[in-house]
C-alpha positions as CSV (number, residue, x, y, z in Angstrom):
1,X,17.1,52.2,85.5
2,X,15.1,50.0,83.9
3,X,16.4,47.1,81.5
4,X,20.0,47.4,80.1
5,X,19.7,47.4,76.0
6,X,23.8,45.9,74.8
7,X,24.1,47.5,71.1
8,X,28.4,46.7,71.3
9,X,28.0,43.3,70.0
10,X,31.0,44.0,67.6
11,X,32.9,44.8,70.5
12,X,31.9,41.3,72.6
13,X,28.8,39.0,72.6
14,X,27.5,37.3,76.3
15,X,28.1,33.3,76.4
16,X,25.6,31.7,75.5
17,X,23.6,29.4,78.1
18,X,23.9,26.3,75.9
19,X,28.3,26.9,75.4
20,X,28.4,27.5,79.1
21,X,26.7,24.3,79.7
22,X,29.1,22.7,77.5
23,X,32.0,24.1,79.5
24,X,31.3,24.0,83.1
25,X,32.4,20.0,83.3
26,X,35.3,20.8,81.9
27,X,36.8,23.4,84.9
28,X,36.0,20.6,87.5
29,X,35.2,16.9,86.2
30,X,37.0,16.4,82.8
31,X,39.6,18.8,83.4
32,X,42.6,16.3,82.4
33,X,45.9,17.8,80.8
34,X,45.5,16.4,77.0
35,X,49.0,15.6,76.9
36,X,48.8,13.1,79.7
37,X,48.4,9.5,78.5
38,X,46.0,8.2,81.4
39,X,42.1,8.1,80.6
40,X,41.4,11.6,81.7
41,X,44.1,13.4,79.5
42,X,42.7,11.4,76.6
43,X,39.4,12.1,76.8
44,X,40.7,15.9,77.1
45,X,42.7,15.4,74.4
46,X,39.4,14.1,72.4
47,X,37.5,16.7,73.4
48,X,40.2,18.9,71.8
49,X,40.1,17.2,68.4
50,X,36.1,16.8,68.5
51,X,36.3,20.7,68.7
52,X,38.4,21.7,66.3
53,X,37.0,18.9,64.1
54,X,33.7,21.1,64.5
55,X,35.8,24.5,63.7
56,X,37.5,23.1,60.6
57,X,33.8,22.3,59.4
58,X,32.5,25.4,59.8
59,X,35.2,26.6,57.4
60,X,35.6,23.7,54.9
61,X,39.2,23.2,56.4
62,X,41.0,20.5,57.0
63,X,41.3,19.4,60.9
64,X,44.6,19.9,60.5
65,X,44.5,23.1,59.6
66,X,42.7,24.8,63.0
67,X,45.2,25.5,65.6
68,X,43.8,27.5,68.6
69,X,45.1,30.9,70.2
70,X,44.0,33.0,73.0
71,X,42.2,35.2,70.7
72,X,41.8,37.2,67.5
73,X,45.0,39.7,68.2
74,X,47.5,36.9,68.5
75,X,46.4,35.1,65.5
76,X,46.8,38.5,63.9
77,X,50.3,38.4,65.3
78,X,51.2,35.2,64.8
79,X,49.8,35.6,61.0
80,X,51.6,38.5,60.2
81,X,55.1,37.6,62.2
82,X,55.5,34.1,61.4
83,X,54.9,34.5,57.8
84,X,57.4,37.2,57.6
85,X,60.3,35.7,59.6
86,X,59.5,32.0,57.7
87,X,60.0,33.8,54.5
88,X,62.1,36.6,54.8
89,X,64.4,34.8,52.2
90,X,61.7,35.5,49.7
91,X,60.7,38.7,50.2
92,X,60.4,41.5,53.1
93,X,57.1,42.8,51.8
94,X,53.6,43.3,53.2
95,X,50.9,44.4,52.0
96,X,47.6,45.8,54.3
97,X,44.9,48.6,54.4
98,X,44.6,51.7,56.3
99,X,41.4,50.5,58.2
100,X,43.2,47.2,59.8
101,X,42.1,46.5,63.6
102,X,45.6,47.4,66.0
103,X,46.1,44.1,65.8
104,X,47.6,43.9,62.3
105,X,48.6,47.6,62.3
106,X,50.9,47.7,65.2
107,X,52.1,44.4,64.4
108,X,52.9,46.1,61.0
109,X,54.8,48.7,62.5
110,X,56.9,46.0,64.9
111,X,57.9,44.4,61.5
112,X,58.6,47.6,59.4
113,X,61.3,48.0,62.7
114,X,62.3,44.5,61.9
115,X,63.4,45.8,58.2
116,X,60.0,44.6,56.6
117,X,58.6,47.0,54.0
118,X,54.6,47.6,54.2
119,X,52.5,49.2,51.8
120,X,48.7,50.2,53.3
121,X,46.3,50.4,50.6
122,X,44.0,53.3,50.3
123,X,40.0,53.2,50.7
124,X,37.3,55.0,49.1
125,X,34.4,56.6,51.3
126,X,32.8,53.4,51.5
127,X,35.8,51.7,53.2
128,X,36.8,49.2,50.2
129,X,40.3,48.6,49.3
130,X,41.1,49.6,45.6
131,X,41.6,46.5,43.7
132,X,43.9,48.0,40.7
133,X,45.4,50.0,43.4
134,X,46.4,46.4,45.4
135,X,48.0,44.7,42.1
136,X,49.9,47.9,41.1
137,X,50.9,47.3,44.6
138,X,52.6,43.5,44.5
139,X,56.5,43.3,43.6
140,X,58.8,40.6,43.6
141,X,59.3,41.0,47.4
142,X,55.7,40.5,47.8
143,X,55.6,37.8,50.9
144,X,51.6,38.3,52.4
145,X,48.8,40.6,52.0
146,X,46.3,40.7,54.6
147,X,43.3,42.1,54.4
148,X,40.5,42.2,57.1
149,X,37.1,40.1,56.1
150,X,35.0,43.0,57.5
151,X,35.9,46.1,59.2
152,X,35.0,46.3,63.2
153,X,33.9,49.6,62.8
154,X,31.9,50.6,59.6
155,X,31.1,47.1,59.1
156,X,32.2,47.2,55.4
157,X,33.1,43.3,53.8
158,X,35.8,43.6,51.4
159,X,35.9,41.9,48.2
160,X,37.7,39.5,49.9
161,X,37.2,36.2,46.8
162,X,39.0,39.1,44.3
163,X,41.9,39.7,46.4
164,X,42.2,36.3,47.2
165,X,42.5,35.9,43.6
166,X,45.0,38.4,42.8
167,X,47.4,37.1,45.6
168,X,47.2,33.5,44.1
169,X,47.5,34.7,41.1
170,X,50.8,36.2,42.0
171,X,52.3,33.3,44.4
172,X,51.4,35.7,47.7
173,X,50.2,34.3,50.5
174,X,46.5,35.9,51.5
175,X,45.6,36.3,55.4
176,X,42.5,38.0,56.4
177,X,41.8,38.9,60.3
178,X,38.0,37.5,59.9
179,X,37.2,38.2,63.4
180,X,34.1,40.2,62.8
181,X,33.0,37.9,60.0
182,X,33.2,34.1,61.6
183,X,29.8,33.5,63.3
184,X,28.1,36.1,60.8
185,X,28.9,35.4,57.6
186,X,29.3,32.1,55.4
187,X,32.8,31.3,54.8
188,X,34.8,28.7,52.9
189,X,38.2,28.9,52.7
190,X,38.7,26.7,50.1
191,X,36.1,28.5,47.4
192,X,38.2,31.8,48.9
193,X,41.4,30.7,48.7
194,X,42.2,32.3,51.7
195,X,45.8,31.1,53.6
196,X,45.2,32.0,56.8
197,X,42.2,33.4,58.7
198,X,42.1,34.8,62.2
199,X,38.6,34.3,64.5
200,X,37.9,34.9,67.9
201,X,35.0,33.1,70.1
202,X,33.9,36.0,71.8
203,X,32.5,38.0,68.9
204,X,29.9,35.2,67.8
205,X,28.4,34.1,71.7
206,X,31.3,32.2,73.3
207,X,34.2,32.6,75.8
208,X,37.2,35.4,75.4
209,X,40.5,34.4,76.0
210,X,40.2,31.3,73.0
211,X,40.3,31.8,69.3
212,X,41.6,30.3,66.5
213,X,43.9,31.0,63.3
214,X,43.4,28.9,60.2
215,X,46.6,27.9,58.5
216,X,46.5,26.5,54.7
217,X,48.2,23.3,54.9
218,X,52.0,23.6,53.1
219,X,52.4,27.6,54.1
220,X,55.0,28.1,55.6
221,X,55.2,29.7,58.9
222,X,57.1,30.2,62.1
223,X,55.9,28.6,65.3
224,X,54.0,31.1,67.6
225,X,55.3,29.8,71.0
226,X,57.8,27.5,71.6
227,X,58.2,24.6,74.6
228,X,55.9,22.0,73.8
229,X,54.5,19.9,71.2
230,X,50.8,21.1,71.6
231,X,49.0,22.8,68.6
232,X,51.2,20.3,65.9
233,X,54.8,21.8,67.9
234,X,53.3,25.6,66.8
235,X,51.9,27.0,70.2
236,X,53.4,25.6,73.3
237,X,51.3,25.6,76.7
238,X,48.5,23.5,78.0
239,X,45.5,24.0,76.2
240,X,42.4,25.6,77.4
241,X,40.4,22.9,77.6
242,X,36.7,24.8,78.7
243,X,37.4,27.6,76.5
244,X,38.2,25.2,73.5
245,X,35.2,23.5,73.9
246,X,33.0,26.6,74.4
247,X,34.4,27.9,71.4
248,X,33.5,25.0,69.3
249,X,29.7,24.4,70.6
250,X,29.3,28.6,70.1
251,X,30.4,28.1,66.4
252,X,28.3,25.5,65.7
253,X,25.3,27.3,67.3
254,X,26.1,30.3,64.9
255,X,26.0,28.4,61.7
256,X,23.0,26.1,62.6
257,X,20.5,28.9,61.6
258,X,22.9,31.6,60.0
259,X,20.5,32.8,57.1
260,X,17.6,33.0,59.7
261,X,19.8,34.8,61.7
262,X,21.2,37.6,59.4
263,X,17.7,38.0,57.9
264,X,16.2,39.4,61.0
265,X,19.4,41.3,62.0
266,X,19.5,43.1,58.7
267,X,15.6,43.6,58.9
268,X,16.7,45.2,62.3
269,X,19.7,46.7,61.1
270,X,18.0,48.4,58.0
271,X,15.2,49.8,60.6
272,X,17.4,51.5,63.2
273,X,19.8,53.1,60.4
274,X,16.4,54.0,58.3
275,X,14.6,55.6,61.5
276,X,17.9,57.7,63.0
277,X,18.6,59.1,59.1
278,X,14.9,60.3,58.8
279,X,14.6,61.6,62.4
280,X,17.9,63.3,62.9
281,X,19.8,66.3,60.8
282,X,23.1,66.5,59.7
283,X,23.6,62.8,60.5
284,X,26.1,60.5,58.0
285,X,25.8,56.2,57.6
286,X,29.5,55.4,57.6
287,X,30.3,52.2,56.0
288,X,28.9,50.3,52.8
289,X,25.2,50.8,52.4
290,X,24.6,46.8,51.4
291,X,28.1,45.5,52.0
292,X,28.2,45.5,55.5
293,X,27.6,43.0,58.9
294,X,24.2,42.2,59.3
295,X,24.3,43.9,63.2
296,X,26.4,47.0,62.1
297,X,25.7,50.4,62.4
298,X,27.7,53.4,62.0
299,X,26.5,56.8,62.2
300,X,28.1,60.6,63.0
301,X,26.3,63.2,64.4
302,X,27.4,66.5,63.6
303,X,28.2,69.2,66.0
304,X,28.8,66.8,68.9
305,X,31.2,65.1,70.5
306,X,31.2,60.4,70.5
307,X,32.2,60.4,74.2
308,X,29.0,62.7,75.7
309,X,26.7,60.8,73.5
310,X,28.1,57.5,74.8
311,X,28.2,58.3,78.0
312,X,24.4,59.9,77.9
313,X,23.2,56.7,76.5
314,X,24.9,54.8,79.4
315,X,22.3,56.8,81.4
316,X,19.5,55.7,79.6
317,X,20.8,52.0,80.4
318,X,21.9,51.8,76.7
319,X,25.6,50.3,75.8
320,X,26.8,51.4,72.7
321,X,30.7,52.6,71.3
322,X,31.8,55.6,69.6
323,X,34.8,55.1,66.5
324,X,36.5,58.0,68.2
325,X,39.3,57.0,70.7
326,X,38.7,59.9,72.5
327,X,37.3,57.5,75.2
328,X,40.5,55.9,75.8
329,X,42.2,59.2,76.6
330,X,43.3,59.8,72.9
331,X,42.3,63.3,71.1
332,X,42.8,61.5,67.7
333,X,39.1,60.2,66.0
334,X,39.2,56.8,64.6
335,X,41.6,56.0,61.9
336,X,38.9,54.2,59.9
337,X,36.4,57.3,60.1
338,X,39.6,59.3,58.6
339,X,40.5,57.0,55.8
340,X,37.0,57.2,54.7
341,X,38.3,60.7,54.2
342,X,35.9,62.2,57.3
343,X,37.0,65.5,58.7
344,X,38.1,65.2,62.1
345,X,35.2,67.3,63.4
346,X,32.7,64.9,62.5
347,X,34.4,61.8,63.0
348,X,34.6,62.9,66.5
349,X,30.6,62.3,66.4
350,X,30.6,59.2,65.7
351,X,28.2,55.8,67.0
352,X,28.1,52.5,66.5
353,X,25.2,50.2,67.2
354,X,26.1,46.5,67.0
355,X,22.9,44.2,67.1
356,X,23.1,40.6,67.8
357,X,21.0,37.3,68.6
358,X,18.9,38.8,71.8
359,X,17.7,42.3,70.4
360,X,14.4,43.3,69.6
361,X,12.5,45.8,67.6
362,X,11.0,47.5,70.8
363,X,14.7,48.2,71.7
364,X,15.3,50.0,68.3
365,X,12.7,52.3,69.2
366,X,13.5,52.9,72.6
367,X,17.2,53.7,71.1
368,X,16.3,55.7,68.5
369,X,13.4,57.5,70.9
370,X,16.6,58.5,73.1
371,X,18.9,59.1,70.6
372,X,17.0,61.8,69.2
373,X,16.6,63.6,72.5
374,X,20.1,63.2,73.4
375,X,21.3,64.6,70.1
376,X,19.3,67.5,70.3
377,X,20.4,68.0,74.5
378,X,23.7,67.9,73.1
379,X,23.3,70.4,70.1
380,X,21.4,72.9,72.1
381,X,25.0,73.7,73.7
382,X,27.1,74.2,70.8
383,X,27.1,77.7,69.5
384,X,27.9,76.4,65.7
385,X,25.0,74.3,65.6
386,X,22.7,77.5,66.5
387,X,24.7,79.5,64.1
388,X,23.9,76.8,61.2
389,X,20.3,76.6,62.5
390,X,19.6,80.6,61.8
391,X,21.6,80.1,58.8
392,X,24.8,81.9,59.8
């Protein structure tokens, strides 16, 4: 095999050389507990700050207002549960889509067992939540709607400034599980309005196991962990000092050439779904046509299955990920693929390609040179797709 092409950037991103660097002295030099008082807990515990000083930045939030997690499903969780319990006197209603990561979705179910009511908004083929549909929605119980920034599959960004708007508008607090959008997209969550925000390092170059969730200052909300005074007395335990740090430096690389960035991953985007679409029959773009992640592209292939295709371009030294779950032993094709109202037959055919910072033009052509041979391997042994082909 010759060189490994990684299209699953959506799924994680390699550390970059320049966060690693930034970490390594803290595993063995400056690796003081930040709440100790002598010298090499404090400079731990600046380190820390310095990071989510950087963070908060990024996001036009307050310091204050950063307090790190290990990752983007437990800032979904903690979101989503410690909103709830904090204001159950309120309200017991929650408001979400159909296309949420599991992350909010089976958190969602945990609270509708908890006697929490949840409403999950439609979405139209493009995978964009109905706006009348969300403010017919809202009652009087109406505690938090969270909607994702941009979906992890189709790569669609929701109109996330209108809902923001609507939930102000009504006295709701707004979450939105931004973990596909931070380190991609520009995003202020003061001009957004937004509440709280969930973002996790590993999708935009740095460490996994460290994230983050942004919480409004004044919103109130239950403590995630309890048993220390770490994270402001919200998240007990010893922080993760290298990650943390990581995290930061790979945040501030991602924002230091952002529109530089995006240009040439759209330019590359555009060209992969442009050459697949002209080169490849019965062949659907999932997802918003202009309204989506720079890297993201979502495609089903009729008359195949997303598992042989996956694993035939894991042959060719090509990593990509199918939106079927097939692969993890289910039969059921992605939820987001069905709320876009796909048949289960061709949801099953489904690719994505997630581009990031190191790939190149040649390796769109090498991807799309294989693709097109695979698809047509694959289609020479399914008796429908002959049938179709003499016009049966």
């Amino acid at each position: 095999m010759g060189k490994y092409i990684y299209m699953d950037n959506s799924a994680t991103t390699p550390v970059k050389q320049e966060v690693l660097d930034e970490m390594l002295p803290y595993f063995n030099i400056k690796y003081g507990n930040p709440s100790s008082i002598y010298s090499l807990g404090s400079q731990s515990k600046n380190a820390v700050e310095i990071s989510r000083e950087k963070i908060a930045k990024v996001l036009n939030a307050k310091t204050k207002e950063i307090f790190f997690t290990a990752g983007g499903s437990e800032s979904d969780n903690w979101a989503l549960k410690g909103v709830a319990f904090a204001n159950k006197d309120k309200g017991n209603h929650i408001i979400t889509s159909k296309i949420e990561h599991h992350g909010i979705l089976h958190t969602c179910e945990y609270l509708k067992k908890q006697g929490f009511d949840i409403t999950y908004l439609d979405v139209d083929e493009y995978g964009l939540i109905d706006l009348d549909q969300l403010k017919e929605a809202i009652t009087d119980k109406t505690i938090l709607i969270s909607i994702m920034f941009a979906n992890n599959e189709i790569g669609t960004i929701q109109p996330i400034e209108e809902v923001s708007r609507i939930a102000k508008e009504k006295g709701v607090y707004f979450h939105t599980d931004a973990v596909q959008a931070v380190g991609h997209i520009e995003i202020d969550v003061n001009e957004l309005n937004i509440d709280l925000l969930s973002m996790s390092a590993h999708k935009f170059y740095g460490p996994k196991g460290i994230g983050a969730l942004y919480i409004r200052q004044g919103v109130k909300i239950d403590p995630l962990i309890s048993g220390g005074a770490q994270e402001g007395n919200r998240r007990a335990g010893t922080e993760n000092l290298p990650s943390i740090v990581g995290m930061a430096k790979a945040i501030e690389l991602a924002y230091e050439n952002l529109n530089e960035n995006n240009a040439r991953l759209i330019k590359l985007r555009d060209k992969l779904i442009d050459k697949i679409l002209k080169n490849i029959d019965y062949v659907r773009l999932n997802g918003h046509p202009i309204n989506r992640l720079p890297g993201n592209v979502n495609v089903c292939f009729e008359f195949i299955e997303g598992e042989s295709l996956l694993l035939s371009l894991d042959m060719e030294g090509i990593a990509a990920s199918s939106g079927s779950a097939c692969t993890s032993g289910s039969l059921e094709p992605s939820h987001v693929l069905l709320a876009i109202g796909l048949p289960h037959e061709i949801a099953h055919g489904s690719l994505r390609l997630s581009l990031g910072d190191f790939n190149t033009e040649e390796e769109v052509d090498f991807v799309v040179e294989k693709l097109i041979e695979i698809v047509a391997r694959l289609r020479a042994m399914s008796p429908l797709y002959e049938k179709i082909k003499e016009g049966k």
